[in-house]
mmCIF file of the N, C-alpha and C atoms, coordinates in Angstrom:
data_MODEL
# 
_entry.id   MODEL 
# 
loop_
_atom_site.group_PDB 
_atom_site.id 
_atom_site.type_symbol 
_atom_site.label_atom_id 
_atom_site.label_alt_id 
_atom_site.label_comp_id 
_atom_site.label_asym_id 
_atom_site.label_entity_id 
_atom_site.label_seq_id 
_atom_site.pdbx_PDB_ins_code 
_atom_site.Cartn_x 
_atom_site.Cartn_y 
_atom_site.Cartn_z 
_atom_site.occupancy 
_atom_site.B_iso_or_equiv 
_atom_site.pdbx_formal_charge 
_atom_site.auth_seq_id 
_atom_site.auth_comp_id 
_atom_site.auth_asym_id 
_atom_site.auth_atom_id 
_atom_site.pdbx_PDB_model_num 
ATOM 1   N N  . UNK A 1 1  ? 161.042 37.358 -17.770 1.00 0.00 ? 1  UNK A N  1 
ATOM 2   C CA . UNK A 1 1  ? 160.581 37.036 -16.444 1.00 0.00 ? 1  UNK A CA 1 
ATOM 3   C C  . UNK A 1 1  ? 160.139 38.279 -15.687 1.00 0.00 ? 1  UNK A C  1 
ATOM 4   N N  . UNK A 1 2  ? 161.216 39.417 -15.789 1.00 0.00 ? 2  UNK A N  1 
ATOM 5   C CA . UNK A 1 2  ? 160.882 40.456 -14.561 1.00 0.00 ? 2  UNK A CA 1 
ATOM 6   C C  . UNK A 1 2  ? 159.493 41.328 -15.383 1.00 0.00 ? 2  UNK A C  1 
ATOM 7   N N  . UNK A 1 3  ? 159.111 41.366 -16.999 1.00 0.00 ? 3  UNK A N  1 
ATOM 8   C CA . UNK A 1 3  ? 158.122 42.248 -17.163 1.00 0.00 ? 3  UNK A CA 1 
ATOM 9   C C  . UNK A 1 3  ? 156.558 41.185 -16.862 1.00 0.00 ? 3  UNK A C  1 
ATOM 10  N N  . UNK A 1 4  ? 157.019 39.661 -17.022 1.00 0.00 ? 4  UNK A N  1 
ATOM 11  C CA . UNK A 1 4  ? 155.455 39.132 -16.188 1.00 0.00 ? 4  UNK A CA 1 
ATOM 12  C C  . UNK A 1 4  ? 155.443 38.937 -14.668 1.00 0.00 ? 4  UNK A C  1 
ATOM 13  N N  . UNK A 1 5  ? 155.982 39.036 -13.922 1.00 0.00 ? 5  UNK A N  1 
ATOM 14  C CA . UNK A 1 5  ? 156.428 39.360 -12.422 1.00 0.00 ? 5  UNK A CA 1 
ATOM 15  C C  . UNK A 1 5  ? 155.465 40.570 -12.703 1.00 0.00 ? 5  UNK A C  1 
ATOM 16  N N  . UNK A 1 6  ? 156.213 41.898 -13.040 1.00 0.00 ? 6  UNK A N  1 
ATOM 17  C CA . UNK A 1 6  ? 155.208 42.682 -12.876 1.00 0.00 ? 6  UNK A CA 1 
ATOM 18  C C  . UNK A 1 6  ? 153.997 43.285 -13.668 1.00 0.00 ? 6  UNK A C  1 
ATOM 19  N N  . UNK A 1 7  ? 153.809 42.665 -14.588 1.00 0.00 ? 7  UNK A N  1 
ATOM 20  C CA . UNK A 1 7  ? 152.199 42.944 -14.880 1.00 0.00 ? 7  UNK A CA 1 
ATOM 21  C C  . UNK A 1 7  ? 151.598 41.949 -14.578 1.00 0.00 ? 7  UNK A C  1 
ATOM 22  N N  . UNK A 1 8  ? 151.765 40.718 -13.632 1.00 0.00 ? 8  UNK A N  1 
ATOM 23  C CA . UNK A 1 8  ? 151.013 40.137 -13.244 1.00 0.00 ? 8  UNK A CA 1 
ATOM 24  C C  . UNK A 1 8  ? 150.741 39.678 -11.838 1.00 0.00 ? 8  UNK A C  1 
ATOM 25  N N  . UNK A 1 9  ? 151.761 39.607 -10.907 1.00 0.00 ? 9  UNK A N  1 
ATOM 26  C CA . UNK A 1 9  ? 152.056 39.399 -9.424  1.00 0.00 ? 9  UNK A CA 1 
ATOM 27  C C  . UNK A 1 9  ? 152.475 40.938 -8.665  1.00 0.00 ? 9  UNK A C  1 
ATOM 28  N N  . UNK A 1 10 ? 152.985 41.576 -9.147  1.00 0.00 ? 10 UNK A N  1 
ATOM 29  C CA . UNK A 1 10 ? 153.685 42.733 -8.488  1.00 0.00 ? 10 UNK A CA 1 
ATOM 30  C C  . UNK A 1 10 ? 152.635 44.179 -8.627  1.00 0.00 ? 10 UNK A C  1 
ATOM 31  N N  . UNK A 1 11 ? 152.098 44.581 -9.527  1.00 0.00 ? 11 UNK A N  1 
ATOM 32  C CA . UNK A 1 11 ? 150.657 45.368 -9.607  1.00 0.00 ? 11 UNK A CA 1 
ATOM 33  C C  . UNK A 1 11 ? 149.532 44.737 -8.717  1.00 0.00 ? 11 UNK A C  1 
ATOM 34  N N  . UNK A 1 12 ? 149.577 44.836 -7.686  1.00 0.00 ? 12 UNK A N  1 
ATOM 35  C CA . UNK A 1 12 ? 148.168 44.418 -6.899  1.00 0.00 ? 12 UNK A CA 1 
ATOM 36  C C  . UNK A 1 12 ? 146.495 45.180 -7.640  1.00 0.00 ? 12 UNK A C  1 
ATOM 37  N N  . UNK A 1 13 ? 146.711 46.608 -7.502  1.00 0.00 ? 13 UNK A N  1 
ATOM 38  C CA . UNK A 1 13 ? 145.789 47.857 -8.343  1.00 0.00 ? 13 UNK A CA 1 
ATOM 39  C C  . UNK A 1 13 ? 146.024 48.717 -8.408  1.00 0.00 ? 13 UNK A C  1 
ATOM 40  N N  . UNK A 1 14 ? 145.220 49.261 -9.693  1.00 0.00 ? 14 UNK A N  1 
ATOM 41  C CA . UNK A 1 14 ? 145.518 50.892 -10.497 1.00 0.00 ? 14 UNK A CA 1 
ATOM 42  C C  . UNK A 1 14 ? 144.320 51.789 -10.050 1.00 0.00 ? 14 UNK A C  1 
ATOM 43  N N  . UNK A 1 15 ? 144.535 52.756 -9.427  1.00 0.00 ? 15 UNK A N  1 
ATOM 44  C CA . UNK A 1 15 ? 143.565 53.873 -9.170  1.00 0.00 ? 15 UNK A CA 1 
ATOM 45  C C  . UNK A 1 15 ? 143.583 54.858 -10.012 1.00 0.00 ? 15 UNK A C  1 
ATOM 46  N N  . UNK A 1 16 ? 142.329 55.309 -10.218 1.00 0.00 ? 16 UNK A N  1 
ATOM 47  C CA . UNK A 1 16 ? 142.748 56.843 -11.433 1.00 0.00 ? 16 UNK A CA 1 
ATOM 48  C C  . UNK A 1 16 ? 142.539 57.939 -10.201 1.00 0.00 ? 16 UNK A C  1 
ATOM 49  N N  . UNK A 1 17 ? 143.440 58.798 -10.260 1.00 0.00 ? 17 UNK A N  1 
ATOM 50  C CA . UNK A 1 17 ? 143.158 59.818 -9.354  1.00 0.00 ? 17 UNK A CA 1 
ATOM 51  C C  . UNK A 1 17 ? 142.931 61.158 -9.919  1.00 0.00 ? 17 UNK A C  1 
ATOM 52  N N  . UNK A 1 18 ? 143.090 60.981 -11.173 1.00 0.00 ? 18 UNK A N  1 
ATOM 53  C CA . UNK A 1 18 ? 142.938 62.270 -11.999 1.00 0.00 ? 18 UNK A CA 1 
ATOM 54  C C  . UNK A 1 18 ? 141.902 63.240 -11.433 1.00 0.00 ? 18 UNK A C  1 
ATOM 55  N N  . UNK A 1 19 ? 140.760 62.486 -10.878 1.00 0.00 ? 19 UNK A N  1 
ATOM 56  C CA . UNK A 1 19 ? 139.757 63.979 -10.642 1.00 0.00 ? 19 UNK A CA 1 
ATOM 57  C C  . UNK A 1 19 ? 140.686 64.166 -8.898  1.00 0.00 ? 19 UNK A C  1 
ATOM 58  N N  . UNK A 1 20 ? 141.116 63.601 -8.064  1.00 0.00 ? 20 UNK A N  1 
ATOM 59  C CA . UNK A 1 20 ? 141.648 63.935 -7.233  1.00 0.00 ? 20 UNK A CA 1 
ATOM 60  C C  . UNK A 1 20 ? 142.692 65.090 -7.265  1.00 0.00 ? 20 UNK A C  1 
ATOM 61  N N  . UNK A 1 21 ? 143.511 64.697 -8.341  1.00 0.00 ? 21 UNK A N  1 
ATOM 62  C CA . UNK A 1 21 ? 144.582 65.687 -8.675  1.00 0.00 ? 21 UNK A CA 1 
ATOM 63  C C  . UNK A 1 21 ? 144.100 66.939 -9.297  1.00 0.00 ? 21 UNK A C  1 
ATOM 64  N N  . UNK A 1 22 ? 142.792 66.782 -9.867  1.00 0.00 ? 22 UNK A N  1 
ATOM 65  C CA . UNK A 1 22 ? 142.222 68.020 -10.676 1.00 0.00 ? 22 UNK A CA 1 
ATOM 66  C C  . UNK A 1 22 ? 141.935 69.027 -9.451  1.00 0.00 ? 22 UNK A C  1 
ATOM 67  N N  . UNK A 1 23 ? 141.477 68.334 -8.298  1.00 0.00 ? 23 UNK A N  1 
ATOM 68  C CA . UNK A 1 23 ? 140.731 69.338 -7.196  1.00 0.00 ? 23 UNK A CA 1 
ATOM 69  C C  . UNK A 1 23 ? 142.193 69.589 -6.546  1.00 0.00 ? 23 UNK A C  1 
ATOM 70  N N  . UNK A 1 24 ? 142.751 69.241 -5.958  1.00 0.00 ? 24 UNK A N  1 
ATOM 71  C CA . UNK A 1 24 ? 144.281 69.806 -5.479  1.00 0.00 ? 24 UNK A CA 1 
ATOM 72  C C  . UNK A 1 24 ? 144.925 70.340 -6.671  1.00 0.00 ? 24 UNK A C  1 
ATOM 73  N N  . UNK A 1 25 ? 144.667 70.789 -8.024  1.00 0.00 ? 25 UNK A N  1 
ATOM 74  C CA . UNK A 1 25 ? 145.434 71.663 -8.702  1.00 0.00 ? 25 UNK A CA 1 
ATOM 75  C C  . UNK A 1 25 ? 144.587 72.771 -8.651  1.00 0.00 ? 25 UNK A C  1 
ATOM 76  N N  . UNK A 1 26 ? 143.328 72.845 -8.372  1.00 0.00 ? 26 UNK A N  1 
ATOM 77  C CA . UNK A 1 26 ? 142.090 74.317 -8.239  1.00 0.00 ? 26 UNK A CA 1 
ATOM 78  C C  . UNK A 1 26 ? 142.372 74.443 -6.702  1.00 0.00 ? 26 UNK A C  1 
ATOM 79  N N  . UNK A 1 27 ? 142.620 73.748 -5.814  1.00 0.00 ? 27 UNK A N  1 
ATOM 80  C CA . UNK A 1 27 ? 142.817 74.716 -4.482  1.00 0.00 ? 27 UNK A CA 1 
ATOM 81  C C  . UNK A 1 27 ? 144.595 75.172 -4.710  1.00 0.00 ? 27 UNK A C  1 
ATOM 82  N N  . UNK A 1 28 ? 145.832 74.411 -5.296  1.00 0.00 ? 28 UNK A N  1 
ATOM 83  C CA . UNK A 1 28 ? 146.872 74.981 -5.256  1.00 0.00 ? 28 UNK A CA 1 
ATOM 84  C C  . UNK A 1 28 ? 146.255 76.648 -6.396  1.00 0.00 ? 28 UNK A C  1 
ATOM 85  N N  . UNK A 1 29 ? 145.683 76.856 -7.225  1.00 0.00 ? 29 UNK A N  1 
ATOM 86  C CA . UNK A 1 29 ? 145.577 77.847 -8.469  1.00 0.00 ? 29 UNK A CA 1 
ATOM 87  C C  . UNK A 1 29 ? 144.764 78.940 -7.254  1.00 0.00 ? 29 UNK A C  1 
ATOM 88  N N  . UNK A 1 30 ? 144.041 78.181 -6.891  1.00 0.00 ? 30 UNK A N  1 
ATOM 89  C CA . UNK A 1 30 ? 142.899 79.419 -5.470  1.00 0.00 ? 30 UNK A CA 1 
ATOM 90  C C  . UNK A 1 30 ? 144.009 79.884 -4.560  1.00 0.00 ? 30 UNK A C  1 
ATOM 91  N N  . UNK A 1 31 ? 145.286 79.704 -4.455  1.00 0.00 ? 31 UNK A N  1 
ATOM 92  C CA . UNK A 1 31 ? 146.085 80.017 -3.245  1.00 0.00 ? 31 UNK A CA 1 
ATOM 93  C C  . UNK A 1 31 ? 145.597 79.480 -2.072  1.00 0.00 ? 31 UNK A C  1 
ATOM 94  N N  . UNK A 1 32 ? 144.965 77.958 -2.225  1.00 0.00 ? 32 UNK A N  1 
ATOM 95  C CA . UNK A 1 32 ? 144.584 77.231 -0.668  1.00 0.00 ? 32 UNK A CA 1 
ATOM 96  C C  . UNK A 1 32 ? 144.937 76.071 -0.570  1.00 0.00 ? 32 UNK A C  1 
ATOM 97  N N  . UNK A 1 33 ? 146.115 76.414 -0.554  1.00 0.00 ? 33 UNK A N  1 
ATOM 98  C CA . UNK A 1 33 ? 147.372 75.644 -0.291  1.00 0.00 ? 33 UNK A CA 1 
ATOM 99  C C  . UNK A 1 33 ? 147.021 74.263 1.026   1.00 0.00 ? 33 UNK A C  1 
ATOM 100 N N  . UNK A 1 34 ? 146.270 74.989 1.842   1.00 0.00 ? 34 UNK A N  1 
ATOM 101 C CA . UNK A 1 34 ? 146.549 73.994 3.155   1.00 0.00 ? 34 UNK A CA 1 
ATOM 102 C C  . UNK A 1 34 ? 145.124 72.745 2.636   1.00 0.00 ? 34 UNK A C  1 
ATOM 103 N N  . UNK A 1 35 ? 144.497 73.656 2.235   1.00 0.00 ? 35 UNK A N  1 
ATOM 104 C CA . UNK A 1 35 ? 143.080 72.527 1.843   1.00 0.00 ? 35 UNK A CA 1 
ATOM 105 C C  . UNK A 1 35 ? 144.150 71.546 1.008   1.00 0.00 ? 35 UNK A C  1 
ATOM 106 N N  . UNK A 1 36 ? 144.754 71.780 -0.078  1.00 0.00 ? 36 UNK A N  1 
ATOM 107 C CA . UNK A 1 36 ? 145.455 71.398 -1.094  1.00 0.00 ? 36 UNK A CA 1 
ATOM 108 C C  . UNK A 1 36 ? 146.301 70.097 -0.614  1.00 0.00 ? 36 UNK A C  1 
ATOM 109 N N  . UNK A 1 37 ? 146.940 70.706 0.279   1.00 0.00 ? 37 UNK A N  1 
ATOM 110 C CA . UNK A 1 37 ? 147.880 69.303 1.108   1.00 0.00 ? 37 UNK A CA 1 
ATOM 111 C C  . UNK A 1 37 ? 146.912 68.558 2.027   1.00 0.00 ? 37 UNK A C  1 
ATOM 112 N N  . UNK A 1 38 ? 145.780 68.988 2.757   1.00 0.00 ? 38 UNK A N  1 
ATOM 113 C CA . UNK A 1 38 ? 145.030 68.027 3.232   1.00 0.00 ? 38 UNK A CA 1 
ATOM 114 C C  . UNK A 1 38 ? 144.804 66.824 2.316   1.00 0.00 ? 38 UNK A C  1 
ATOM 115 N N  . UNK A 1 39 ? 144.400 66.900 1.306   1.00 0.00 ? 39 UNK A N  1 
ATOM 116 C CA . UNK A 1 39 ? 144.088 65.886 -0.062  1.00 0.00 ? 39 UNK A CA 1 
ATOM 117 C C  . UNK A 1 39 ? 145.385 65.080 -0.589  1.00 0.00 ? 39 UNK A C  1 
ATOM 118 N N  . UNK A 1 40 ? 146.243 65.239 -0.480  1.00 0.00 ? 40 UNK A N  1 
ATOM 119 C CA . UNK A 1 40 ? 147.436 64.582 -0.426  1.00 0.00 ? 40 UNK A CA 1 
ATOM 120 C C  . UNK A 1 40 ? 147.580 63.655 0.738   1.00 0.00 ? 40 UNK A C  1 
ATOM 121 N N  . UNK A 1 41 ? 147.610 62.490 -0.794  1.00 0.00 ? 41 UNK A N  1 
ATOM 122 C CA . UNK A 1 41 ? 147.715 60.788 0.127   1.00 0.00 ? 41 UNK A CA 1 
ATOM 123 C C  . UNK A 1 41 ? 148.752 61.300 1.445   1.00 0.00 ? 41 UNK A C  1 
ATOM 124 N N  . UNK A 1 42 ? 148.719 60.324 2.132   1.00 0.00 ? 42 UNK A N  1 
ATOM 125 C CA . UNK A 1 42 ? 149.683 59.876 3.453   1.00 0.00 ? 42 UNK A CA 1 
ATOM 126 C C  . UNK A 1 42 ? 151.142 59.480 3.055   1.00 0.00 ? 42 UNK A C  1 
ATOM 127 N N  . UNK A 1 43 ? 152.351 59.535 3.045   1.00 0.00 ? 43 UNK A N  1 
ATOM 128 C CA . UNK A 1 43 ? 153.057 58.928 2.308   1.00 0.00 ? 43 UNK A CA 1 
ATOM 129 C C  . UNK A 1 43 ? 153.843 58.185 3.307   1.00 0.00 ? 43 UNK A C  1 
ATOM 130 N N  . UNK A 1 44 ? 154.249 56.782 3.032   1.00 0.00 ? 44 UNK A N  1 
ATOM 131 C CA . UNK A 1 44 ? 154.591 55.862 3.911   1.00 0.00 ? 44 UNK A CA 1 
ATOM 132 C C  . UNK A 1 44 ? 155.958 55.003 3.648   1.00 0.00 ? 44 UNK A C  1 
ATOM 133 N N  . UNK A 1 45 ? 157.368 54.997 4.555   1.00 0.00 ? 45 UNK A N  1 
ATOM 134 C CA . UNK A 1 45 ? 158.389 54.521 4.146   1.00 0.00 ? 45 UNK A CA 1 
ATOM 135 C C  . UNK A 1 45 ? 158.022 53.279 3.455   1.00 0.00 ? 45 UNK A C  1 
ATOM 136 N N  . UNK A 1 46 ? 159.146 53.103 2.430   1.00 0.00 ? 46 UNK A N  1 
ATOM 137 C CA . UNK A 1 46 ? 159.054 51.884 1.890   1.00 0.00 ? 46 UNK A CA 1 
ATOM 138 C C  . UNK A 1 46 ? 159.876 51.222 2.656   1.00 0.00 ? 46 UNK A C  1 
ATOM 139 N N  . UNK A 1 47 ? 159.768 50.182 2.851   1.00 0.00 ? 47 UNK A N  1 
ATOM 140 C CA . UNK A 1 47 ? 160.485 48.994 3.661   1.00 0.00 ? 47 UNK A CA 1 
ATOM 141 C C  . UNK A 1 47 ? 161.983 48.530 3.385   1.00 0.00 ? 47 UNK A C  1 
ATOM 142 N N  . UNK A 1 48 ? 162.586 48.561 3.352   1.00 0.00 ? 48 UNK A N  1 
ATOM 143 C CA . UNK A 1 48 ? 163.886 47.852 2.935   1.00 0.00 ? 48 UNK A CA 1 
ATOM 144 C C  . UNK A 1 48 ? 164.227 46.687 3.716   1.00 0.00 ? 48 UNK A C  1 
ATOM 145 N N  . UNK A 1 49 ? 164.988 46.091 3.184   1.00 0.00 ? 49 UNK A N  1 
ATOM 146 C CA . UNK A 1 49 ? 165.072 44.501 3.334   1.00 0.00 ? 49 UNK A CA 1 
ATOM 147 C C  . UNK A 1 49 ? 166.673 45.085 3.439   1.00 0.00 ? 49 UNK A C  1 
ATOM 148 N N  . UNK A 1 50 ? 166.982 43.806 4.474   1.00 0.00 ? 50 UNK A N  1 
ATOM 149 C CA . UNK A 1 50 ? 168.685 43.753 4.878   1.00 0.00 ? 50 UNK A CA 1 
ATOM 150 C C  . UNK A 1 50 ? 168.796 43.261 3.616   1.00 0.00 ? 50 UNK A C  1 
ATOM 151 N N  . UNK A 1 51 ? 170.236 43.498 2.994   1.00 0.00 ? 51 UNK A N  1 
ATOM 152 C CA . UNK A 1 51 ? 170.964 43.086 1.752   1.00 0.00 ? 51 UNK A CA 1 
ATOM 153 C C  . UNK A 1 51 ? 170.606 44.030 0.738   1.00 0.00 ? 51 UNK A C  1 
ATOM 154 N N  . UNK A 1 52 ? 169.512 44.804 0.705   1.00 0.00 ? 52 UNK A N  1 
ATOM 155 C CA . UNK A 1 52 ? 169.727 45.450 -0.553  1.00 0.00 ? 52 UNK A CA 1 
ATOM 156 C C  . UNK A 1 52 ? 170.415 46.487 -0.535  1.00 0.00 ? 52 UNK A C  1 
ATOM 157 N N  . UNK A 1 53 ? 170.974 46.490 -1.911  1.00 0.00 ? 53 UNK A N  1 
ATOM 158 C CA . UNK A 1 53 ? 172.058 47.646 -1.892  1.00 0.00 ? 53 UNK A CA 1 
ATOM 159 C C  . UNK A 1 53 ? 171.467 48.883 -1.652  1.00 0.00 ? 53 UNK A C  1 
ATOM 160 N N  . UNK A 1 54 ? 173.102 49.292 -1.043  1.00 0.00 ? 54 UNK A N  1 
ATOM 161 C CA . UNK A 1 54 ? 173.230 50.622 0.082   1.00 0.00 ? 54 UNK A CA 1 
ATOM 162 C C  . UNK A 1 54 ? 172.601 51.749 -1.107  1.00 0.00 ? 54 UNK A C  1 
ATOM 163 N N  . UNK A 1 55 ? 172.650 51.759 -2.184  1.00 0.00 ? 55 UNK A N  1 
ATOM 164 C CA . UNK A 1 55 ? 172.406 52.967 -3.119  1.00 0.00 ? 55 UNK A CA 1 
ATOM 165 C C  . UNK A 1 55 ? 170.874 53.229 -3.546  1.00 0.00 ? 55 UNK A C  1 
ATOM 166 N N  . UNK A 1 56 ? 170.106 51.804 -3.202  1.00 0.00 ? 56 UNK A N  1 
ATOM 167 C CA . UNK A 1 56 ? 168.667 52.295 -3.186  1.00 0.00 ? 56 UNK A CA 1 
ATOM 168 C C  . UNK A 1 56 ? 167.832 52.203 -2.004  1.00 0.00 ? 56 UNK A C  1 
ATOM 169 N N  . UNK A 1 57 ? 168.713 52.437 -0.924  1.00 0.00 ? 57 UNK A N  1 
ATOM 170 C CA . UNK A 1 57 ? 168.271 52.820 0.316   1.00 0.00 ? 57 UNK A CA 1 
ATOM 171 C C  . UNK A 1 57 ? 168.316 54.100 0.985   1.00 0.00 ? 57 UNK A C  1 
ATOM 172 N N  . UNK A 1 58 ? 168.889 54.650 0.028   1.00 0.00 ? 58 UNK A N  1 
ATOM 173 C CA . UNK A 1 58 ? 169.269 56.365 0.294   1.00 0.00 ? 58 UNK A CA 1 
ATOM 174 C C  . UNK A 1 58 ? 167.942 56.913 0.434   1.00 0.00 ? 58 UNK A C  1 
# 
């Protein structure tokens, strides 16, 4: 059940970011660090739901 849950309902989409990550590994190698983190997604809490356990809410 839980591996067709998720290869079929729970994967919405797959992005390749590889050339993304290629250009933020040539500005981290250039020492331009700040360009480097500009290009770095947004990162956004994940949600937690009352009841789930206390240990993957840390």
């Amino acid at each position: 059940m839980g591996a067709h849950l998720y290869a079929d309902e729970w994967i919405v989409s797959v992005t390749d970011v590889t050339p993304l990550a290629r250009t933020i590994h040539a500005h981290v190698q250039a020492g331009e660090l700040d360009a480097a983190r500009q290009l770095l997604p947004r990162e956004r809490p994940y949600p937690v739901h009352h009841g789930m356990p206390a240990h993957l809410s840390r």
